[in-house]
N, C-alpha and C positions, 0 to 999 in steps of 0.2 A: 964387253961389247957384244960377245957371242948372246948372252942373256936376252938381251934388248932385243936381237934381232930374231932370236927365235920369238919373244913375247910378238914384238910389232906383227910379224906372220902370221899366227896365232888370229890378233885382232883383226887381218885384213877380211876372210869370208865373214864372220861379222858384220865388220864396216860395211861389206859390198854388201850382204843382205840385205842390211839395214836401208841401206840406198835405194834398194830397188823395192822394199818393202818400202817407204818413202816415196819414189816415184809412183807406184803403187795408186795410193792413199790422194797424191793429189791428182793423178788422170780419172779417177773417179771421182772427186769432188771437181774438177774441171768437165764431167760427164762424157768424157773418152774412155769408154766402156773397154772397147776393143784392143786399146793399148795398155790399160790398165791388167786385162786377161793374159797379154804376154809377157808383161810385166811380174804376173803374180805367180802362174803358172811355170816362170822362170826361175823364180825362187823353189817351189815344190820339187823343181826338180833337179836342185840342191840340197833340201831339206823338205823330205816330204812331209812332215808333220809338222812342220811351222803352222803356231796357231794362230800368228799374227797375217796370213798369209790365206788362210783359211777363213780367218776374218773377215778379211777385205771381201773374199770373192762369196762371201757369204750376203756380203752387206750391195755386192754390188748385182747378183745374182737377183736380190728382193727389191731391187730399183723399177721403181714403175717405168720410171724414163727410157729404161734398156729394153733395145729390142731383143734382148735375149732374156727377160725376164722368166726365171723359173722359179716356183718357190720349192719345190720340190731338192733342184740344186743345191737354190740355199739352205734349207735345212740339212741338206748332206756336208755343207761343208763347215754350216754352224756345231753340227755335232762333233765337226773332229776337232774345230775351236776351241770349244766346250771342254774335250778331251784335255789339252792343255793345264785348264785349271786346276786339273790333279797334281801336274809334277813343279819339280821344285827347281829355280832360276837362280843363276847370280845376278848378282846384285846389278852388275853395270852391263849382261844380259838382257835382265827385267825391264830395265830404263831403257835399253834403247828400241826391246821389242813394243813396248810402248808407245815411248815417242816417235816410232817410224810408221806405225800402224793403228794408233789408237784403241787397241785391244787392253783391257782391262776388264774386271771382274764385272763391273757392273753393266760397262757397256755389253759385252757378250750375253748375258741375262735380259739384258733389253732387248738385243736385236732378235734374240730366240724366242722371246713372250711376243713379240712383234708377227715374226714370220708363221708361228703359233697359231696367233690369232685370226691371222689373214686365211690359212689351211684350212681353219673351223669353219671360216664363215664360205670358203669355197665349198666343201662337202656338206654346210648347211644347206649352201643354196642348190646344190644338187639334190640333196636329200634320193638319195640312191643307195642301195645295198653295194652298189662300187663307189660310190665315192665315201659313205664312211670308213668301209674296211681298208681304202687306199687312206684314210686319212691315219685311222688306228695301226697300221700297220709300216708308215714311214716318218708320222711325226710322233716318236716316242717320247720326246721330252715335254710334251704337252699337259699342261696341267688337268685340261678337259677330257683327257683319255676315256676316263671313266663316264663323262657325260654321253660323249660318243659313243660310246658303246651300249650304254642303254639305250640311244635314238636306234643305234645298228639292231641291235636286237630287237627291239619293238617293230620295225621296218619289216626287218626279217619272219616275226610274228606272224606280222597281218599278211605277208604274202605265203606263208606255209597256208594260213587258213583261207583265204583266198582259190588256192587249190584244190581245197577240201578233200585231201586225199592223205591216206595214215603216213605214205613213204612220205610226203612234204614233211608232216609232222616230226616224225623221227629224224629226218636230217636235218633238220631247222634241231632240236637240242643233244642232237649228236656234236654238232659245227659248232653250238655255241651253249657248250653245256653250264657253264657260270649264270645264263641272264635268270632274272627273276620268273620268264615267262614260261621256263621249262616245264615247273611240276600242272601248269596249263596242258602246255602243250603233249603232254604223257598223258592227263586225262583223254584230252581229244583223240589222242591216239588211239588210246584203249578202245575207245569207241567207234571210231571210224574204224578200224582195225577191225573189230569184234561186226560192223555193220558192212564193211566190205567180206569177208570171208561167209556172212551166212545170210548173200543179199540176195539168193530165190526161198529163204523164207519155210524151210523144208525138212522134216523130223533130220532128216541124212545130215543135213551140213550142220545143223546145229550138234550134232551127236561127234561129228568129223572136231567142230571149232573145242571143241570138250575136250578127245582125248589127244588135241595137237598141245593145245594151251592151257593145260589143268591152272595153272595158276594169273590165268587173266584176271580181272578184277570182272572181268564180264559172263568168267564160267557158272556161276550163280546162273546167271540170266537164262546164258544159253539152256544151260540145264532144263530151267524151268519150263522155257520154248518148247524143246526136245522131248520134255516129257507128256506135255499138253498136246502139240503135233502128233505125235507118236501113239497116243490116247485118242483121239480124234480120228484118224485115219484106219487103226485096230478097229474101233467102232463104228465105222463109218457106214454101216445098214442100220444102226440105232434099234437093232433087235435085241430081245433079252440075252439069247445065248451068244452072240459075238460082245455084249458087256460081261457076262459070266465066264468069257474064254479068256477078255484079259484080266482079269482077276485072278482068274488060275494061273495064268501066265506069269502074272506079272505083282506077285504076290507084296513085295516091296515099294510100289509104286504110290505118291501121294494118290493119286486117280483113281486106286481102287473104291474108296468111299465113291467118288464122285458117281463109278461105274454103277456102285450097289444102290446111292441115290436113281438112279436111270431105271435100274431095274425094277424098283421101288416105283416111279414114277409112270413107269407102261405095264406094269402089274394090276395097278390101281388107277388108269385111264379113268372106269369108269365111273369113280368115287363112289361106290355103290356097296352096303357090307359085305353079299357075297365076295366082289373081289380083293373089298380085304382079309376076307378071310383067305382064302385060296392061298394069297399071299402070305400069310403067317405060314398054314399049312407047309407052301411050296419052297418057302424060302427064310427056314426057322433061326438062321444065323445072320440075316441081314440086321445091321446096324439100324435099320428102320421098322423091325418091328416092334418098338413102341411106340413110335406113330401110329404104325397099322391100327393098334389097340386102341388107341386114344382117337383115331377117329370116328371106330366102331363104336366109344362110349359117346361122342360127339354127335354120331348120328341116332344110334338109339338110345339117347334123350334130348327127346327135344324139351321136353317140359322137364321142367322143375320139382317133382312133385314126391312124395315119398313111392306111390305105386312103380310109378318107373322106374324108378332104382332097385325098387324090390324084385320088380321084371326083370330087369337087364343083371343081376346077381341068378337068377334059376338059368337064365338062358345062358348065359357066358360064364361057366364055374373055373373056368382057367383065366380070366380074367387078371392079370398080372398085379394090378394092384388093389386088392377087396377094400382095404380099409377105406380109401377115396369115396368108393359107391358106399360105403357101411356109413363115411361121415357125410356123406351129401344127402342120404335118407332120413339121417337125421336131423340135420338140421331143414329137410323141408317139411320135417311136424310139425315145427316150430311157429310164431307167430311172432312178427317184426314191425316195432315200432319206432315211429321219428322223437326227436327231441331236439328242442332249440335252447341252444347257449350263446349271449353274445352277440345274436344277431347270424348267427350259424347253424347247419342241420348235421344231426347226426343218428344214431341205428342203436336200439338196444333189443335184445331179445327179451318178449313181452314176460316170457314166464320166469327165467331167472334173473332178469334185469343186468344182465352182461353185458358192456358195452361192446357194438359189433364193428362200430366206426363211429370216434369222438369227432365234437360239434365241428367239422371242417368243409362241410357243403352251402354254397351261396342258393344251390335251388336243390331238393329232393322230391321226388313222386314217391308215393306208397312203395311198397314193397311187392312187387307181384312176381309170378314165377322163380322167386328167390333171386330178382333183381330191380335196382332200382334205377331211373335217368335222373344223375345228381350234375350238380355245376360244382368245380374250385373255383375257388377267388385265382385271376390271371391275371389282374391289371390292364384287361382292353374293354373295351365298351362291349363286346358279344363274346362272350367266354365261350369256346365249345365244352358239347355235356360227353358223359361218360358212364357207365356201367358199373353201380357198386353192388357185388357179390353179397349172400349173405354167408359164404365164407372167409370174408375178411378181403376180397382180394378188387381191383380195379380193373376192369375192362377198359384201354382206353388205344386203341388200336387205329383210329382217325379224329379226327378233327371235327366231330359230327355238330351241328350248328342248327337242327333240331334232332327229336329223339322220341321215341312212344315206350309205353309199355308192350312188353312182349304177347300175341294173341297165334294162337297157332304154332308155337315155336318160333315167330321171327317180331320182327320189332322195323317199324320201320322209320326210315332215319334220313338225314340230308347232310351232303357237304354243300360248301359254298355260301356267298351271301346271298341268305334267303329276303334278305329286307329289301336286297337291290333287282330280285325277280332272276338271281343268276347261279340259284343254287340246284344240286341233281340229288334226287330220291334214288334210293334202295332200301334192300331190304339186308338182315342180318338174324346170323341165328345168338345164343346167350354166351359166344363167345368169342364173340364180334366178328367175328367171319361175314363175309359178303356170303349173303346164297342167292343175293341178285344185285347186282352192280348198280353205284347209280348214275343210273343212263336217262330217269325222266325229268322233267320238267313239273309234274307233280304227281301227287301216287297216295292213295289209302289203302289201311287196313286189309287183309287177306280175310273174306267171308266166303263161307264153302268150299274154301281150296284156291279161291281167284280174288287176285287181287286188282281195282281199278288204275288205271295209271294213265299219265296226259304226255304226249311229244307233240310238243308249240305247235310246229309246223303241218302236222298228220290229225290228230283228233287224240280220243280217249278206245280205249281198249281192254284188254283183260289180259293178265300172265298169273301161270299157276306158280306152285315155290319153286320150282326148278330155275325160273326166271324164261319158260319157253313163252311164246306167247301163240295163246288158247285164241281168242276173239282180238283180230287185225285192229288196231286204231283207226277208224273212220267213223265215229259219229262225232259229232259238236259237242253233246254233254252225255254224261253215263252216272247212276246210283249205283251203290257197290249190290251184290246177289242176295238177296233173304227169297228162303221158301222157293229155290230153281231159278229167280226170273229177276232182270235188275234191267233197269227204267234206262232208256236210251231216244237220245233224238237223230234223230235224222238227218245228217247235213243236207238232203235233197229239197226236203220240207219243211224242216223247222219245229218240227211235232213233235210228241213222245209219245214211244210202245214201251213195247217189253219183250225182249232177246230172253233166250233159254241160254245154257252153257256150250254152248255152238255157233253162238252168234247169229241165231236166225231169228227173225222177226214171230214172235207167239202171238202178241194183240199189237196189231198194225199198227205205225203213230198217227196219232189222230186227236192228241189233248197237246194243249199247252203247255201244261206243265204235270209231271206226275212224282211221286212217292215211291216209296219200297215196301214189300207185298207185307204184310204181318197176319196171321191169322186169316190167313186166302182171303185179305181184304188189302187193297193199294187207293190210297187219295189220288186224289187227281182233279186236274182242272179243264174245263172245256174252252171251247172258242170262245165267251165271255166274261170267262176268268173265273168263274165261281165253281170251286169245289164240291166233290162229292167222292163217293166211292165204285170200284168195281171189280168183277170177280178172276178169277184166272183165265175166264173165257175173254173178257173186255168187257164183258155186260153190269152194266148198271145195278149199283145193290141199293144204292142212296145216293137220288137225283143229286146235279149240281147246285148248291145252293148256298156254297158257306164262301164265308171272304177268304180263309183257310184251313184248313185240315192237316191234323197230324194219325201216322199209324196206329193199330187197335194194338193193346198192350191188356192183356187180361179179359176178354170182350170188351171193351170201354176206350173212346179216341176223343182227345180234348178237337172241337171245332169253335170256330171263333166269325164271327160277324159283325160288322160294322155299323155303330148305333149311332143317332146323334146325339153330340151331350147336350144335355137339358139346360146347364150353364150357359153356354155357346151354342147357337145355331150352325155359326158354321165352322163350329170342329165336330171330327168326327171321332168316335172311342171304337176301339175290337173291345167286343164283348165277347167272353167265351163260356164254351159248357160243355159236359161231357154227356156222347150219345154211344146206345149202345148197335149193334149189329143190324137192327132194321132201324135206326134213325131216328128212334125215342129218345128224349132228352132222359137224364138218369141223376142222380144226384153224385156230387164228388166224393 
């Protein structure tokens, strides 16, 4: 009897739980929220880890219907439910924590994927750096944790950079050193860091961010800065000896070339060989003197020819490298000729027959000054030309789109499209150097030192090699100079005289059209258009009388006049003849 009644005891808190965990279960499905919580809460505190009890107020917590709706609650009390599912029941325990409360294994997995989901889509829709850490941070049982947290982090991301400031940077993958955005975010640092610390820009703080930070990923940079600034400001009068003090100074420094470049460069201001020489002289350890020397062989030869080189070998016996001038004299004994293969040009030297450049030119000119203006094949409709050496080698230093033989030392050349009227002349010495830029609109040949040249807008004028300009551009039309005096019209009048090298009028304009002087005799035409000749004075040598007139060449000028043909009456033929210095017809 004693048995029984201790068992029956035993079962009674049980029972009563059960009960009340049952009363429970149906004021919450009758939507009495409020009695159902004294109800539940009654039990807890008899059995604080009742998970059936835990259940309920879990399930009645996530009620939309309840004005105390929290899901936050529920998930606290889903978790201790939850917790439940670890430990181990009896049997008629089991059964009645069930049937009093409806908690079982699957149900609690459902109300938790529930309450879960609803948490997600609340911190979705806030999309806040607080509402996902409040989300990551109390619903742990979430399968979306890790989705979360990559929104968190990415969130957090764009507001570090947002900021644009290194400290955002750093505590954004300090705080959340797992997300994928970190090895980002350390870049940006490095660099906002490295640009906040040396942001006046200044040899000092780049020298400061160096020895704080030797192993920034941006001490490189700085360096470079610091050393350039720091070079810059050393030299900051751009005189030879403040570049000569930091070199001394500063014997390790990438900059000292740049420096000895410098010195090199205001040494030889004047491009002129005294000054390079000085320069060897003054400064026989500069890494630039073989330039020095090479420009001195550059300037004194301008031609081609064996004399010069034989010259420039007496005159410059320290000349660093003889053999160059010993092989350039040589081969300008020599005598160069073309050859076509294939539809191709190329260069053999006439006396051994040594090929100098096989067939691979589309155009070649003669050989003159032991250079020639060749075309490659390029695949465009206007190939630019190029400079073939007759030591084997290629001048091809622009895009030259016409090109001459060299007279005087220079050659004169055009970039641009000359077919569309929108190309610029200059001029160049044989190793393709500009010795006058091109700046015209169009330009001949250098005769007596002066070359003619046109700018669209201004006229025609004169510039000697220098590229300075002798005679201003203002006439309409100009002949380049033979014999002092080259034929010039008058933008006032319309006429033509003849300018001396000074640009002053010798024989006033007063023809319509004139020639270039040959033999102190210049054609010319008068106000009725018929040719004749006259002397350096302006005076008449042989009346006007011809339909046209070319230069004397030898005493002898082909002139020509217009006949009718005896076929036709009304065509007219040029007949021509050769007359000599008083205007006698002569035989050809």
């Amino acid at each position: 009897m004693r048995v029984h009644l201790l068992l029956l005891l035993c079962l009674i808190p049980l029972f009563t739980l059960g009960q009340s965990l049952k009363k429970g279960l149906n004021s919450i499905n009758r939507g009495k929220y409020d009695v159902a919580a004294q109800q539940l809460y009654g039990v807890l505190e008899d059995e604080s880890e009742n998970p059936g009890a835990h259940f309920l107020l879990a399930q009645m917590y996530s009620s939309h219907d309840y004005s105390g709706y929290n899901l936050d609650s529920a998930n606290k009390y889903m978790l201790k439910s939850a917790e439940g599912l670890k430990k181990e029941y009896k049997t008629k325990e089991l059964e009645k924590l069930q049937s009093s409360s409806g908690w079982r294994e699957f149900t609690v997995k459902e109300l938790q994927e529930r309450i879960n989901d609803e948490a997600y889509q609340v911190a979705e829709s806030g999309n806040t750096l607080e509402s996902w850490n409040h989300f990551i941070s109390v619903y742990t049982s979430s399968p979306k944790l890790s989705i979360a947290t990559e929104h968190r982090n990415e969130l957090a991301f764009k507001e570090a950079l947002k900021s644009n400031s290194a400290a955002a940077l750093k505590n954004f993958y300090e705080s959340y050193p797992d997300a994928v955005e970190v090895p980002a975010a350390k870049s940006l640092y490095d660099k906002l860091f490295y640009k906040e610390q040396t942001a006046d820009s200044t040899w000092q703080s780049y020298r400061m961010f160096i020895d704080k930070y030797p192993y920034s990923p941006y001490a490189g940079r700085a360096r470079d800065n610091y050393q350039r600034l720091y070079f810059l400001d050393f030299t900051r009068a751009h005189t030879i000896e403040s570049y000569l003090a930091f070199a001394d100074a500063n014997p390790n420094s990438p900059f000292v070339h740049v420096a000895e470049d410098s010195v090199y460069a205001i040494a030889t201001r004047a491009n002129d060989v005294d000054g390079y020489k000085k320069f060897i002289a003054d400064f026989p350890g500069n890494r630039n003197v073989p330039k020095a020397w090479e420009r001195i062989y550059q300037i004194e030869t301008p031609f081609y020819t064996a004399d010069v080189f034989r010259k420039f070998m007496i005159k410059y016996p320290d000349y660093p490298n003889p053999k160059r001038v010993q092989r350039d004299m040589k081969l300008a004994t020599r005598q160069y000729e073309r050859f076509r293969k294939d539809g191709l040009y190329g260069f053999v030297d006439f006396q051994s027959r040594d090929t100098i450049f096989r067939a691979q030119f589309t155009e070649a000119a003669p050989v003159f000054n032991g250079v020639s203006a060749v075309k490659l094949p390029c695949g465009k409709e206007k190939c630019p030309y190029l400079y073939a050496c007759v030591d084997g080698t290629l001048v091809n230093r622009y895009p030259w789109t016409e090109a001459s033989d060299f007279f005087d030392g220079h050659a004169l050349v055009a970039i641009g499209n000359c077919a569309k009227d929108s190309c610029k002349y200059g001029f160049i010495n044989r190793f393709g150097e500009w010795t006058v830029k091109p700046t015209y609109d169009d330009a001949f040949e250098f005769n007596e030192g002066l070359a003619l040249v046109k700018i669209n807008s201004v006229g025609y004028g004169f510039i000697n090699t220098k590229g300075e300009e002798v005679i201003k551009p203002v006439f309409a039309d100009a002949g380049s100079f033979s014999e002092g005096l080259a034929s010039a019209k008058s933008p006032e009048t319309g006429l033509y005289g003849f300018i001396d090298k000074t640009g002053k009028w010798v024989i006033q304009p007063k023809f319509n059209k004139a020639g270039s002087f040959s033999e102190t005799l210049a054609p010319v035409a008068d106000e009725t258009g018929k040719w004749g000749y006259i002397d350096r004075t302006g005076k008449w040598v042989i009346k006007a009388q011809y339909d046209y007139a070319l230069s004397f060449v030898q005493g002898r000028a082909k002139v020509m006049t217009k006949v009718t043909d005896p076929k036709n009456p009304r065509v007219s033929l040029l007949q021509d003849k050769m007359i000599d210095k008083k205007g006698k017809t002569v035989k050809s």
